[in-house]
Every structure is written in structure tokens, then in C-alpha cells.
N, C-alpha and C positions, 0 to 999 in steps of 0.2 A: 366626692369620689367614692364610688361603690366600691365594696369587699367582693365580688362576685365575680368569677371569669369574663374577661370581655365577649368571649363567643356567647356566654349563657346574657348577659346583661344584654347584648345587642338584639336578641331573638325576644327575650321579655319585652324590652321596651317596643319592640316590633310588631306581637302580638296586644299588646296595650293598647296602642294607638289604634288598630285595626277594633280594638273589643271597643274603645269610644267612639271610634265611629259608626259603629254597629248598634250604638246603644244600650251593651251590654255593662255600662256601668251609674250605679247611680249620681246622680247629681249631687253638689255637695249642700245645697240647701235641705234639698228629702232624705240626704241620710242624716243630716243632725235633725231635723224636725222628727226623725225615729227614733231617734237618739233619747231625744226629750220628751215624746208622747211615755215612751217605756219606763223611764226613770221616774215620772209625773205618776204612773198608775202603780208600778212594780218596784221602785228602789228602795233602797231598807228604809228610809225615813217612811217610805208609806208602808212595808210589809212592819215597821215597829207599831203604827197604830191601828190595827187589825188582831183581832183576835174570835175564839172561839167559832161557831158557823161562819159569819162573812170572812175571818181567814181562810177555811177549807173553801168555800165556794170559790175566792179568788184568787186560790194556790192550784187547787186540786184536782177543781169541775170542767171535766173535757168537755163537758155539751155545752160550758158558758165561754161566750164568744171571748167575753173579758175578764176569762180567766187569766193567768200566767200560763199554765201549760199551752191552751190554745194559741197565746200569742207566739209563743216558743217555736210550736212545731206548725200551725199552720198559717197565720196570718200574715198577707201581702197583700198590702194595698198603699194608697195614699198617705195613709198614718201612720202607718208601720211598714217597711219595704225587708218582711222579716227573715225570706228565701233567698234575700242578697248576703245574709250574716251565719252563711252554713246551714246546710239540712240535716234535720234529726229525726223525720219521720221513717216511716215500713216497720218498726218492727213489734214489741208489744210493752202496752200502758206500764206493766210490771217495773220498767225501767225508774217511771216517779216515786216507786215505792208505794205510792196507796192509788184507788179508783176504787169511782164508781161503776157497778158493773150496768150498762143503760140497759133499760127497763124493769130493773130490779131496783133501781135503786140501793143498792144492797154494797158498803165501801168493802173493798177486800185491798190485803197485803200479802205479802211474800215475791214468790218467783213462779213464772208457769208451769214449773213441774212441781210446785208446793205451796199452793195458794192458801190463805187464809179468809173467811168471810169475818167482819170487826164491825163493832157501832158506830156509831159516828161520834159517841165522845171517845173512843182509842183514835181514831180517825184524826179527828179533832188535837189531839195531842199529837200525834206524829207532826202535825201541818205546823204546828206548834217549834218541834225542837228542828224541822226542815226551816223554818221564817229563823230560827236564832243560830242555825250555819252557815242561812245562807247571809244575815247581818256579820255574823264574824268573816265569812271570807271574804265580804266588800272593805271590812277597816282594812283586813292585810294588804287586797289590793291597792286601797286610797292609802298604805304608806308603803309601798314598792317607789322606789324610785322611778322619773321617768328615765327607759333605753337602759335599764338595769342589767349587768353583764347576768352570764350561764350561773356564774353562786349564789348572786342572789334568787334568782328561779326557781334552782334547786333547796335550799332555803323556804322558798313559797312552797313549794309541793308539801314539804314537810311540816308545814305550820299548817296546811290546806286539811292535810290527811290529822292534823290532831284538831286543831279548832270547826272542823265540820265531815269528823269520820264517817258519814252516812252519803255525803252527797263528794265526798272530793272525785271520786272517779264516775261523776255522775254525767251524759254527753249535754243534756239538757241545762245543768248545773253550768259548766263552759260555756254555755251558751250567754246562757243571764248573765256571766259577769261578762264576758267581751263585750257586751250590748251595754254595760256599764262603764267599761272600762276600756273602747277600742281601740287606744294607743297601747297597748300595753300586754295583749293578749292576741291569739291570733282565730281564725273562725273555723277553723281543719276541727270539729271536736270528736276526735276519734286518734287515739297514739299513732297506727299503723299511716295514718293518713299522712299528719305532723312530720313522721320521721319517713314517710316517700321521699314529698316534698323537697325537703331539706337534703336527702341525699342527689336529687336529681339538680339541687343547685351546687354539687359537689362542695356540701358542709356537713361535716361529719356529725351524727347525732349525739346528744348527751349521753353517758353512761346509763346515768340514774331514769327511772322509769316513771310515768305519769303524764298527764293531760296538760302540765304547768309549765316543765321543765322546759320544753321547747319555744313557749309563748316570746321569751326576751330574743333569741333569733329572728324572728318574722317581724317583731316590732323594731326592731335596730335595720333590719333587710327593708322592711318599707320606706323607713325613713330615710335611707342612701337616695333612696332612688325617687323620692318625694311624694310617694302615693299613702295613701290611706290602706292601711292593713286589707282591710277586706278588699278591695280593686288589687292590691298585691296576690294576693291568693287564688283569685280569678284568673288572671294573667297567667299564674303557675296552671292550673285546670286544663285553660288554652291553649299553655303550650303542649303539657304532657297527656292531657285527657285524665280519666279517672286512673289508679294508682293499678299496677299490673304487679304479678305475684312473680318469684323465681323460683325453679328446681331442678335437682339437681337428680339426672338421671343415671346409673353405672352403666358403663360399656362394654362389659364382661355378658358372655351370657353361653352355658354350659363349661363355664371354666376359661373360656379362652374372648380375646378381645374380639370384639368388633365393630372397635372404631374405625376402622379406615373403611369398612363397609356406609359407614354410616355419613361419615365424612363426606366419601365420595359422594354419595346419592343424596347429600341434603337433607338428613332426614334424623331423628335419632329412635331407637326401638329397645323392644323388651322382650325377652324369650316368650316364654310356656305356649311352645306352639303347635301342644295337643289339645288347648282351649277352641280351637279354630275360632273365624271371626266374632270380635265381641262389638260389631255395632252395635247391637239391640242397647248395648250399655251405655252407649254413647248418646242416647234420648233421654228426656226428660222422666223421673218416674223418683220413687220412693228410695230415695240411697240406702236404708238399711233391708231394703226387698233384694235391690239388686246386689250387696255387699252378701247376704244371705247367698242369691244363687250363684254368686263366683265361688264360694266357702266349699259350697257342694260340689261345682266344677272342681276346683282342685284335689277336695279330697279322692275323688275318682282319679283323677289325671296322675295328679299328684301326693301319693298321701307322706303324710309328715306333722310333726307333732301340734296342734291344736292350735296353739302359738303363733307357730310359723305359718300355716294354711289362711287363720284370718288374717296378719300382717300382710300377705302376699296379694290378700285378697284386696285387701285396702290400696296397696300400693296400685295394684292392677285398675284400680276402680278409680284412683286419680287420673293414673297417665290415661283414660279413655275417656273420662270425662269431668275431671276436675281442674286439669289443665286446661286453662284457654289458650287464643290465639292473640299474639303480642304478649303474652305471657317472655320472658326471660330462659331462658335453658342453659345448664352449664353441663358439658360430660365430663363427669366423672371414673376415676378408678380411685377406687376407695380416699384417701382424702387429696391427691391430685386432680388439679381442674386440666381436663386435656383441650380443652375451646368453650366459648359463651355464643351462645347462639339466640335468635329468637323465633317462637314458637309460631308456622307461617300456613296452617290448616289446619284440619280436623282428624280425628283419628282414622288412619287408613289400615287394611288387611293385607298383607303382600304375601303370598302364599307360592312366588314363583321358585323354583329350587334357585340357591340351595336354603331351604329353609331353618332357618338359626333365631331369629328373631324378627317374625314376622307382623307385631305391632311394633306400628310405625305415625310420627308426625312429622308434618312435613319440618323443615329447622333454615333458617337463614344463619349461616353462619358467620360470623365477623370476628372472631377473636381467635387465634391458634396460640396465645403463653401457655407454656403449663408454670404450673404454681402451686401451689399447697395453701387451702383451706386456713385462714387464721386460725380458725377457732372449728373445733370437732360440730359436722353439726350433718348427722344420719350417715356416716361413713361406712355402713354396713347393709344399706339399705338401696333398691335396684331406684325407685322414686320417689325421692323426701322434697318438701317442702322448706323450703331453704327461711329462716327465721334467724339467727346472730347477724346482726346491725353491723359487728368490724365485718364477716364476707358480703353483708349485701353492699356496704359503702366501696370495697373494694372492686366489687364486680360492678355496680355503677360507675367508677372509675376510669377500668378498664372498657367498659360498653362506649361511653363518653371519647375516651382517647382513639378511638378507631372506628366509629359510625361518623357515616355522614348525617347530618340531623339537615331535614329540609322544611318548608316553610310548613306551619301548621294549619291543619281545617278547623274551620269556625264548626263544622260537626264533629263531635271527640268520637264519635264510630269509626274512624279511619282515622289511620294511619299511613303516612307520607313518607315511609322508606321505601329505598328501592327492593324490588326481590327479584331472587334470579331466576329470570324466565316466566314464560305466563303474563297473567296483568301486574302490570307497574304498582299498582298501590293495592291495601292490604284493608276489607271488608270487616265488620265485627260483628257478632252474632250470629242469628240466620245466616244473614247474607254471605258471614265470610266464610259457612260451612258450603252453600252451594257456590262460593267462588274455590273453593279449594277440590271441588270434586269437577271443575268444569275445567281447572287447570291441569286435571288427571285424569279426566276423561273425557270431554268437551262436550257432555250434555249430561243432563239430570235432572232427576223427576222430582215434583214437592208431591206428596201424596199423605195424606189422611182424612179423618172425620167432613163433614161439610161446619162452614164457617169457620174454619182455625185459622185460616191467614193465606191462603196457596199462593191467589193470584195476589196478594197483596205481595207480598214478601216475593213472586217472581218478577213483577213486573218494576217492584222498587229496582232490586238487586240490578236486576236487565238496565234500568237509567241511569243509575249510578255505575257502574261497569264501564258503560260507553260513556259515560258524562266523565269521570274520572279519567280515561286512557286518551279522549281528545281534549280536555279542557283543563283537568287535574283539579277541577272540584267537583262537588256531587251535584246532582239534576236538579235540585231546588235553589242551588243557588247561580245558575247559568241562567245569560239573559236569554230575553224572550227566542231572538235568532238563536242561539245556539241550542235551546230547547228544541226547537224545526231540525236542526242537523242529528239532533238524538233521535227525539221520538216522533220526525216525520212531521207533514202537516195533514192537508185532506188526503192527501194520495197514500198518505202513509210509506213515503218511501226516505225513512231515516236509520239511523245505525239500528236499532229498533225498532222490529214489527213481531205484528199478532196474527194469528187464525186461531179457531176452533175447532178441534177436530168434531164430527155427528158421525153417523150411520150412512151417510151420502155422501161424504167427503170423500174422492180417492184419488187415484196415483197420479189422473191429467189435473186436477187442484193443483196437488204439491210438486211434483215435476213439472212434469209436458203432459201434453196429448191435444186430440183436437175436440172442439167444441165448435158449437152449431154458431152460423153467425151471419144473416143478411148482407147480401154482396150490392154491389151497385141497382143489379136491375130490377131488386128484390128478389131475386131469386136466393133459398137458403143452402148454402154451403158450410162444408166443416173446415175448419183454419186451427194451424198449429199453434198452441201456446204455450207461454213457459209458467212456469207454478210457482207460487210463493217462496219455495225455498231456493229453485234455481235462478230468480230473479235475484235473491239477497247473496249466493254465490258469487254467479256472475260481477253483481256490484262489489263483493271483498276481495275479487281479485286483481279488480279495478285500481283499489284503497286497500292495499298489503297492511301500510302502519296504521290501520285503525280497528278495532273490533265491533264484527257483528255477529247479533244477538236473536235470533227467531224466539218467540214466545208462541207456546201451543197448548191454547186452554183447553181443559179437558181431553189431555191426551189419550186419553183409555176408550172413550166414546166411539171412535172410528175403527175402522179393519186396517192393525198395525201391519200387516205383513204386505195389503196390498197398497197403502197408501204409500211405504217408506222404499217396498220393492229392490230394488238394489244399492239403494243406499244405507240398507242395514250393514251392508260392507264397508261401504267408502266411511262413515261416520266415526268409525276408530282412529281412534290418534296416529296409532301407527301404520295405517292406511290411507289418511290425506295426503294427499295429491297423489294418489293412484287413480290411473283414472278407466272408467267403463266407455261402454257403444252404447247411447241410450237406443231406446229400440225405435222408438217414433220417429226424430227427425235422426237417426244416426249420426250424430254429433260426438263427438266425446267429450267427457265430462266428467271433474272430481269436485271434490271438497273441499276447500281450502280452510288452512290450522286458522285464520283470524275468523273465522265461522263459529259460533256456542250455539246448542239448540238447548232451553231453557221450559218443561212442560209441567205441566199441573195432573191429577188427578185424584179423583174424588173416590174415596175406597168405602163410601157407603153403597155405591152402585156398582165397585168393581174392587175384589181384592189383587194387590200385586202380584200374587201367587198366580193368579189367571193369567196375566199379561204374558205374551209370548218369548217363550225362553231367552230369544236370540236378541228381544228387544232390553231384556233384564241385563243380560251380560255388557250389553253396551254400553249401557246409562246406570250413571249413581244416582241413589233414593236419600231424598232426606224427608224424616216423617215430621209433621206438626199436630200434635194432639192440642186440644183443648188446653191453651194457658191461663189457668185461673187469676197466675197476680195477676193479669192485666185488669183484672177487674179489682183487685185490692182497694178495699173503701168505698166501693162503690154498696152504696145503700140507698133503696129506697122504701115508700110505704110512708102511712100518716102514722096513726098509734101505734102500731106494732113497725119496726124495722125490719127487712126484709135484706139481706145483704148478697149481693147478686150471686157475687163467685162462689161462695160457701153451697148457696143452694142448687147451684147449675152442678156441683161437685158431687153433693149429694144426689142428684137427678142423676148426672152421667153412672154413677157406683148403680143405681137401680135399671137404668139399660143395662149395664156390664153382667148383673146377677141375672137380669128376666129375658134378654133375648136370642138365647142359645150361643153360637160359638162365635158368629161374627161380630157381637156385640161390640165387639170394642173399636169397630169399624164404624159403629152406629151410632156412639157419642156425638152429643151438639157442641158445636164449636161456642169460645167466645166472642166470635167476629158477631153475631146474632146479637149481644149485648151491647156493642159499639154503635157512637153514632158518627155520622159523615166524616164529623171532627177527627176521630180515631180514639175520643172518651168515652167512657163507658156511660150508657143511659143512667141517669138520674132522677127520673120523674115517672112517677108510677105507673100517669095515662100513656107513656110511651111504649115502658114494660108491658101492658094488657097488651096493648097492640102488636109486640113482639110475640107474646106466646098464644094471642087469640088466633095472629096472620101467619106466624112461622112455626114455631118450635111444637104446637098441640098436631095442626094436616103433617109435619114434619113424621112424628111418633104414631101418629093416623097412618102413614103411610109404612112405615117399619112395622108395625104389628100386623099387617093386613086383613084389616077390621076384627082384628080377634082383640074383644074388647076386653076380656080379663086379664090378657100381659098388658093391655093397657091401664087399668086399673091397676095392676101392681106396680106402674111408672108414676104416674099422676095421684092415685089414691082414690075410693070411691066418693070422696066429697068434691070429686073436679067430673068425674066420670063415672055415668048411670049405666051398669053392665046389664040390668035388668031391658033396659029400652035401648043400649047400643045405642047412647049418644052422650056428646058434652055437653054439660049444663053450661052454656052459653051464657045462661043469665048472671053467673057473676062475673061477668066482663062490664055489665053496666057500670054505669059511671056511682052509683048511688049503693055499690055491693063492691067497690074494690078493698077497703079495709075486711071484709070478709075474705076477698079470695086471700090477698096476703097472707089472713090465718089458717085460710084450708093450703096454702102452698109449704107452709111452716110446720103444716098437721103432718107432712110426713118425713120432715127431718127437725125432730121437735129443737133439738141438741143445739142447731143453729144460731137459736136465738141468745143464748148462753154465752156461746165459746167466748172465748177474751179476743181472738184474731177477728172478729166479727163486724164489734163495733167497739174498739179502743185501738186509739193511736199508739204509737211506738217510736222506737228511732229507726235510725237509715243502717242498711249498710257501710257508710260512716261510721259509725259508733257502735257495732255488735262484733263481737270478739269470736270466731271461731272458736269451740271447742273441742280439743285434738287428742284419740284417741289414743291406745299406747300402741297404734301403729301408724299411725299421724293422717289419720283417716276422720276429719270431722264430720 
């Protein structure tokens, strides 16, 4: 008999069975054979008979496959199935306490704001007293009882934190014992994760704090229900997705409430609305650049003592871009909760009178108790971060006791609650920022640098949209027929279609008009037609309960005013189903609300600022710059490492400085680095062929042919200013460890950083650190 609510235990075991038949879990033969290869190579009997160099090498050395660290954080295969037992990669090596730094060889210690370079006999001693904590905390564990209640855990923390004070709050350290010890421990190794979890099984977390204390819950929790810890944990993932943050907004804003504003409209906001709109803050970019220019806004706006200007600034910079979506929301008046809501788009500007608090996110609300705050936690503050375990257990509670909870997706980027109005189910990332500007203004433009993602990320979002609203799961996992009902077959006529806009494109394309077209007798005549977007019209007013989707790549390319003609009007939300005379067949003719138009553009051939006024007011922009992690780890090169994203990073900062004001338009995207797969290239002969075919005629063509800004991009050991050409020759096959070095010759620093070429942990296991205006 489980301890677990029967609604939460019937959905586990619901999603369980789904994740085995999916494959998602491993076999019980391959996970003890992992069991036993790690214990065979890494258990204390083996780290007791190692010492001096072959300890450090088989504790220490990230570039030896059969090291400990390696196996830790990256190894999955046959022998080891180690990405089924918790992730602890992304963040930096500093976490093991010592590294080698590669191609220095050179062992350093500390933290990466205060790194230390050490010999290898301090080196050597560290790996030393890490091999005799991590021997002590396996005896503690091999004498824990099996299914040990919460004291004696707590108990374990405390013997953890004295007999191996260096590694007890270590996530990699967790790791190694659960892989020893997996009845007994649980594979979450990160607190924040541990105590989700446990509240979303509505089990109240321990008091006491640490990586340990939790472990005898999830091993008692697995064993109810007869699964092996790690397939428990899984299960938890599947259902809830990865762990989502709560905060608590106030409702007051210039003295006086406005909640019922807020209520009403679904939404929840935040004054100072002489800032006017802060999307730009709402992109990707340097938080202490952008925490900086809110500082300065306010002190103009607002001035007020030093204190308060950055707390404010902080706050501001969360609610616009630290808050995600599916995040949690409670409104608050100082320590009254007035409703729990969750967080259902991206930050929007409402500027219409009467204007009081015109940042705004969109808010599903579910909860109207008011109640009072357990425990004090920012009660004076407009957007905190909600952190005391008694309110988050309580507002998990109360979220539980009055949502409907429905079945979950085998993809944890969606989310399966209902929302009010709009599309039925709720996008993550990207996609849920251009589904939350299509649900506010039923089209919107992706627009930045070339290769960042445009049509990738339109053309997903557009699948999933209509794959989600008729089927209720995403486009990858609909069979082959209902794939034809989304994205069409040869004729392309499914909930989803495409064009391109060009210079030729116009109003008889996209509308009507007539076009030339042999009659019977051959003789050529002109015949009425209807245009791509009035065909997909037509068909959504056909099919009310379904949504369609136009995708239009490269929207900037054509003549907006005469292609779109008078549907620059009917396109407004609050204009569908108004309807015009078209001029050609005199028909009448509107919009219909189950219509999204969905475009791309490419701001290295055109800024937004040029697009036509009337097309800008219609449509929301979301921009895509250059995302570097996607390249995280990606390294290649023979002798020298060459590490992708660092140097495209550094490349992009030398466009921004060398080519005047558009520059930042001119940046090369990461999609350039990607292969088919959607992984980053790995192999060096691919990379020449990327920047021989794309990225060098790319910077050829931005400079035009002015070869000394191009020189100052590339460097004069790639590029001969005197003959105005590229040394081609070190593309050969027989000169690529050379170019590697001239590509490294101009961001020498690369080759160094720690982010470069040393592993880390995950966002799992890295601990925000929260400023004193709770701005990390």
C-alpha cells in the first residue's frame, strides 16, 4: 500500500508504464551490470588501493575516459548507462575541486572567481584526502539501515558534513554514492530538485538542509510502489517536467490596489510606467549590462536612494525576464496571498489608458483563498522569489487541491493544462513566447542575424500548435496520417502551409487576381485565382475548432504594403471577421480568429526599423541572436582545441566593434555550426567546410570587398589585405592544425578560459546566487 495520494500514485503509475513502453527505462539486467562495472573500477576497495599519479589520473583527469569524473558526468553506453542515474554536467570543472587545465596541462584549484594554479604533488594530495571522504562516506552509507526513516538521514547529513567536509555538498559526490549505494539514496543531486519533487508528491520537506536528508523519502517512495529509485525519479520528470520556480508579485501600484484590474484581465503587472516598453530586456544579453541600464532608467524616471533604484532595478529585470512561463504566481499585498496563478506568456507592454501598471504577464489563474504567508518571505518587495519550503509546500497544496492535472507529454516543453482562451495547451521556450504573442495578436515576426534558428523555431512552433490543438500531442509524435492533416502532403494543403515572400511576389500570389492560363483551344487567357492565404481562410472557416497556421519565409523580401493590401486591416484581432469587397472577383471577404500568420526575417538584409509602420503595429517581434550554449562542448581540432561557441563569440564581438551601426544585425548565427542532426559539428574537416562555404563569402559579402574591416574580423593570417584575397590554402587538408592556430591567433584567451574545455554540473546542481535584492 503506498503513502502517496491516490490521484498523485494513479498518474505515476500511469506515466511509468507509458515511459516502459517507450523505452525510457533501463533494463534490470544493464542497470546492475552499471552497477557492478563502477563499483569493479571506482569503489573504495579500489580508490584504497591507488595512490599518488594513478590516483589523480583515475580521480581527477577529465580527458581520461576511465577516469571517475568522466564516468560521472559523461559516460553512457553499454557499460555504464550513467545519464539514467542523474545529470551533472554544463556547469564548470571547479565543482571537483582540482583540474587539469587541457593543454596546459597545468592542475589548478579553487573557484572561478579565484582560481589557483598547484603541482601535481598539492594535486596529488587533494585526490588524496577526496579518495579518504569519499572511503568514509561509503562505510556511513554500508551502515544506514535499509528504508531508514527522516532521523536517521538527518543523522547522515551530519556525519556526511564531518567525516568528508570537502565533498558532502559535492552534486558529483551524490552521484558516486547513489551508483553505490541505489537503494538508499535517491539520483535528484541538487537540494532544489529533491525538495520539488517531494512537494509535488505532496510530502512535506525535511526541515534540515543538505543533499542527504531527503534520500530515505524517495528510497521508502520507490519501494511502495516497487520500482527501483532511479525509474521512480524518471516517472516524477514525466510527470511534472523539469522543476518550475514560484513568485510572488504585489498588487498595489502607486499606493492603491490593482487587483481586480489584474484579475479581471488575466494577467498580473508592475508599475513604473515612465520606463515605457522594456522588451529589449526581455532577450537574451548580459544581466549585469541590462540590470545597469534599468539603474540608469530609473534614476532619471525615478530618483530615490541608491538602494532602492537597484533593488527596483533587479525586481524589474526578473518580472521581464527572469520569470518564465509555467513558472507559479501568487499576488500578493504585503504578506496576504490574494490568488495563485500560473505564469501563461511572455512579458507584454499595455500602454492603453488608463495606465497604472502597464507591465504585464499573461497569468492563468486557479486559486482565489486569501491567506497569510507562513513564514516572512519579501513582503515588502513588488517581485520576490519565493524560497521558505513551509509557503512553497503550502502553495503546492493549494495549486494541487483545485487544478485539474491532465495527462502528461512524453516532451517536458509542454504543458497539458487547460488556459483560458487561445490555444488549449501551453509551449516552452521560443515557441511559447511566439505562441503567447499569436494569442495577442495573431501573427508575429522571428527576426535576427542569419543562421540563429528563424525558420527552425517557426516552422517547429507552427507543427506543434496545430499538432497539439487537433491531436493533443506535438508533431513528432503523431502518426504518419495525421502528420498529412498538419503539414499537408504534395499539395501542401494541411493545417500548415508555407511561401516565401521575393521581390515578385504580390497581391494575385497572396490574395486573388488573375493570371495568364491556356484555355481549351490554346488560346491564352487570364483566370481568377485565390492566393495562398485566402485558400487557408477559406479552408478555417470551413474547420472553426481547428487552427491555421501560414508560415512566410522571409517576410521582409517582398513589397509588404502591396502584397498584404487590405488585409493590413482585417489581420487585427479586433478586426476578424470584419469583412471588405475584394476588388478583383468582388466577393466579400474577412479573416477568421482560427487563422495565425507566423513570418521570418532576416535583419542582415533588412532592419525592422525599415518595415512598414502599419506592418510593425500589427505583428509582434521576437528577436533570435546568436545562442552560444547551443554550442556548449562543442570542440574541435587535433593538437590545439578549438572550442566552437567561445570563438564564434569572440568573432561575433569583432563584427559588433568593426562594422559600423548595423553590426549587430550582421552577427553569424549558431544554426551555421549545427549539423542535420541539430548537434553541433564535431569534426574539424566539417568546420573548414563551414567557414571555407559559408561564414568567410558570408563576411565577403558584409564588408564589400573592403578587405581591411575584413582583416580586422578574420585577422591578417586568414586574410591578405595587400592582394585582397583569402589564403585559401590553409583550408587544405594538410594545413588544418595551422588554421586552428591562426583562428585562435585572434582570441588567444580562448584557449585558457575554464568554460572552454572543462566539464561542470547541470543546472541540477548549481545554486543561484541571490543578490541583496534577490536579483541573481
Amino acid at each position: 500500500m503506498s503513502s502517496l495520494d491516490p490521484r498523485i500514485e494513479q498518474e505515476m503509475r500511469q506515466t511509468h508504464d507509458r515511459l516502459v513502453n517507450e523505452g525510457e527505462m533501463l533494463s534490470k539486467d544493464i542497470r546492475q551490470a552499471s552497477f557492478n562495472a563502477f563499483r569493479s573500477k571506482f569503489g573504495p576497495d579500489r580508490l584504497r588501493s591507488l595512490d599518488g599519479r594513478e590516483l589523480l589520473q583515475t580521480m581527477h583527469t577529465h580527458g581520461n575516459k576511465d577516469s571517475l569524473v568522466y564516468w560521472l558526468e559523461y559516460k553512457d553506453d553499454e557499460e555504464f548507462a550513467g545519464l539514467h542515474f542523474g545529470g551533472i554536467s554544463g556547469g564548470s570543472a571547479h565543482a571537483y575541486g582540482i583540474f587539469r587545465r587541457r593543454g596546459t596541462d597545468q592542475w589548478v584549484k579553487g573557484s572561478p572567481r579565484s582560481e589557483e594554479n598547484i603541482s601535481e604533488e598539492d594535486a596529488i594530495a587533494i585526490a588524496r584526502k577526496h579518495r579518504d571522504q569519499l572511503v568514509a562516506g561509503s562505510e556511513l552509507l554500508l551502515a544506514l539501515p535499509h528504508l531508514a526513516g527522516d532521523a536517521e538521514y538527518v543523522a547522515l547529513q551530519k556525519a556526511m558534513e564531518e567525516r568528508a567536509p570537502d565533498l558532502a555538498r559535492r552534486a558529483w559526490v551524490h552521484k558516486y554514492f547513489f551508483v553505490l549505494f541505489p537503494d538508499k539514496l535517491d539520483d535528484f543531486h541538487n537540494e532544489d530538485w529533491q525538495r520539488y519533487y517531494l512537494m509535488k508528491l505532496l510530502q512535506e520537506p525535511p526541515q534540515q538542509e543538505g543533499l542527504y536528508v531527503t534520500g530515505g523519502r524517495y528510497a521508502r517512495l520507490a519501494a511502495e510502489l516497487g520500482w527501483p529509485v532511479d525509474e521512480f525519479s524518471t516517472t516524477l520528470k514525466g510527470v511534472h517536467g523539469k522543476p518550475k520556480q514560484c513568485w510572488r508579485v504585489g498588487t498595489r501600484v502607486d499606493g492603491e490596489s490593482a487587483w481586480e484590474d489584474m484579475k479581471a484581465g488575466n494577467y498580473v503587472a508592475v508599475g513604473w510606467s515612465m520606463l515605457g516598453d522594456l522588451s529589449e530586456f526581455a532577450n537574451n544579453g548580459d544581466k549585469k549590462e541590462k540590470k545597469s541600464s534599468l539603474i540608469g532608467m530609473l534614476e532619471s524616471n525615478y530618483p530615490a536612494d541608491p538602494r532602492r533604484v537597484s533593488r527596483d532595478a533587479g525586481e524589474l529585470l526578473n518580472f521581464v525576464s527572469a520569470i518564465s512561463e509555467g513558472d507559479l504566481v501568487v499576488a500578493g499585498e504585503g504578506e496576504t496571498v490574494l490568488a495563485i496563478g500560473r505564469i501563461a506568456g511572455a512579458y507584454i507592454y499595455d500602454n492603453s489608458p488608463p495606465v497604472r501598471a502597464p507591465h504585464r504577464r499573461p497569468v492563468e489563474w486557479f486559486s482565489f483563498d486569501h491567506w497569510k504567508l507562513l513564514e516572512k518571505d519579501g513582503p515588502r518587495t513588488t517581485v520576490w522569489l519565493l524560497r521558505k519550503a513551509p509557503n512553497l509546500f503550502e502553495i503546492e497544496k493549494k495549486s494541487q487541491g483545485l487544478q485539474v492535472t491532465m495527462p502528461s507529454s512524453k516532451e517536458a516543453g509542454v504543458s497539458l493544462a487547460k488556459l483560458p482562451g487561445g490555444f488549449k495547451h501551453r509551449l516552452d521556450e521560443i515557441s511559447g513566447r511566439v505562441q503567447g504573442i499569436l494569442e495577442r495578436k495573431g501573427q508575429v515576426i522571428l527576426y535576427g542575424p542569419p543562421g540563429t534558428g528563424k525558420t527552425y523555431w517557426a516552422r517547429r512552433t507552427a507543427l506543434d500548435l496545430a499538432a497539439i490543438e487537433s491531436f493533443g500531442q506535438l508533431f513528432q509524435n503523431l502518426s504518419a496520417k495525421e502528420k498529412v492533416v498538419v503539414a499537408g502532403d504534395e499539395t501542401g494543403l494541411g493545417l500548415v502551409r508555407c511561401c516565401t515572400f521575393h521581390p515578385a511576389y504580390g497581391y494575385e500570389d497572396f490574395l486573388e487576381g488573375y493570371r495568364p492560363q491556356l484555355g481549351a483551344s490554346g488560346q491564352l487567357a487570364f483566370q481568377l485565382r485565390d492566393g495562398i492565404f485566402k485558400r487557408i481562410c477559406d479552408d478555417a472557416r470551413k474547420s472553426p475548432e481547428r487552427k491555421f497556421i501560414l508560415l512566410i519565409d522571409e517576410i521582409n523580401r517582398g513589397d509588404i504594403p502591396r502584397i498584404f493590401g487590405e488585409l493590413l486591416t482585417l489581420l487585427e484581432l479586433d478586426k476578424r471577421g470584419m469583412s471588405v469587397i475584394l476588388p478583383s472577383s468582388g466577393t466579400s471577404f474577412h479573416v477568421p480568429k482560427n487563422v495565425y500568420v507566423l513570418g521570418t526575417m532576416n535583419t542582415a538584409d533588412r532592419s525592422i526599423a525599415l518595415l512598414d509602420t502599419a506592418l510593425r503595429r500589427r505583428f509582434g517581434f521576437v528577436e533570435l541572436m546568436p545562442d552560444y550554449k547551443v554550442l556548449d562542448g562543442a570542440v574541435v581540432g587535433g593538437a590545439t582545441p578549438l572550442p566552437i561557441g567561445l570563438w564564434l563569440s569572440a568573432l561575433n564581438e569583432r563584427i559588433r566593434n568593426h562594422l559600423g551601426r548595423d553590426a549587430r544585425n550582421l552577427q553569424v548565427g549558431h544554426a551555421y555550426f549545427l549539423s542535420s542532426d541539430g548537434k553541433p559539428v564535431t569534426e574539424l574537416s566539417k568546420l573548414v567546410r563551414i567557414l571555407a562555404d559559408d561564414i568567410v563569402p558570408l563576411l565577403e559579402e558584409y564588408c564589400y570587398e573592403d578587405y581591411s574591416a575584413l582583416t580586422q574580423i578574420l585577422g591578417d593570417k586568414l586574410v591578405d589585405p595587400q592582394r585582397q584575397r583569402i589564403r585559401e590554402e590553409l583550408f587544405k587538408p594538410e594545413r588544418l592544425d595551422e588554421l586552428v592556430k591562426v583562428l585562435l591567433g585572434e582570441a588567444p584567451d580562448i584557449a585558457t578560459a575554464p568554460e572552454a574545455t572543462l566539464p561542470g554540473e547541470t543546472s541540477e546542481e548549481v545554486e543561484d546566487e541571490e543578490s541583496e535584492d534577490g536579483v541573481s
